[in-house]
N, C-alpha and C positions, 0 to 999 in steps of 0.2 A: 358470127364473124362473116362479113361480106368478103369481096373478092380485093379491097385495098388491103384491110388489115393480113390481107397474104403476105404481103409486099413488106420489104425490108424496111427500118423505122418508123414504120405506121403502127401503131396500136389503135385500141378502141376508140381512144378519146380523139388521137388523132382524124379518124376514121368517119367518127360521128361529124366531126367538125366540114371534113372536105364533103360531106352526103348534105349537110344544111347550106352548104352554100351552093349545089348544083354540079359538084364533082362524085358522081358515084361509080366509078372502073377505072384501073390503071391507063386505059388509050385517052381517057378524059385529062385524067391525069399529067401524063404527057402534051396532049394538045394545049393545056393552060400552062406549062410550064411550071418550074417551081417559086417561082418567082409573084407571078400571075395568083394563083393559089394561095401563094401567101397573104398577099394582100387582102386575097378574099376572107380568110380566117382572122383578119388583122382586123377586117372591118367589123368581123361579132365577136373574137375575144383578142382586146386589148395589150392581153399577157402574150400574146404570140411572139415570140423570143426569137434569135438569130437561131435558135437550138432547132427551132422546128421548121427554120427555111432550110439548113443544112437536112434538114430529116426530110424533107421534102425533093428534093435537090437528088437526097442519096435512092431514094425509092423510086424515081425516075430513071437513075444511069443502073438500078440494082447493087448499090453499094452501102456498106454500112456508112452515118454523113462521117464518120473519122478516117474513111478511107477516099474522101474525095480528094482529088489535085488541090494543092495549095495554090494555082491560079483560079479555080472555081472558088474554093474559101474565101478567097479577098474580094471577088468579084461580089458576092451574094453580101460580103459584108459589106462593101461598100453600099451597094441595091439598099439594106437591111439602114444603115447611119443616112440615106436620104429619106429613109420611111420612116424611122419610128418615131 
């Protein structure tokens, strides 16, 4: 386990996926935002779901994604219905 899958909503598969597109640390992490990151995992697996922007999202502010603000949820879905 690297030093993402520390971080809140990341597990391994999460973990492997942000490492093959060029996000391998939490400050990486952050500097691409969760949005940004998304996309990147969108562009090698297609299943990338609003579940794993929220997971994304949340292990950037340190929060489980069910504890995000209801203005960030609408925001990243809205992001999430111009992407997928």
């Amino acid at each position: 386990m690297g030093e993402l899958a520390k971080l809140l909503n990341i597990g391994p598969e999460i973990e492997k996926q942000l490492m093959s597109v060029g996000i391998s640390s939490p400050e990486e992490l952050a500097a691409a935002g969760s949005k940004e990151a998304w996309l990147k995992i969108r562009a090698i697996d297609d299943s990338a779901c609003i579940n794993r922007l929220y997971s994304l999202e949340g292990a950037i502010r340190g929060v489980k994604k069910a504890g995000l603000p209801q203005e960030v949820k609408e925001d990243l879905k809205a992001f999430y219905l111009r992407h997928k």
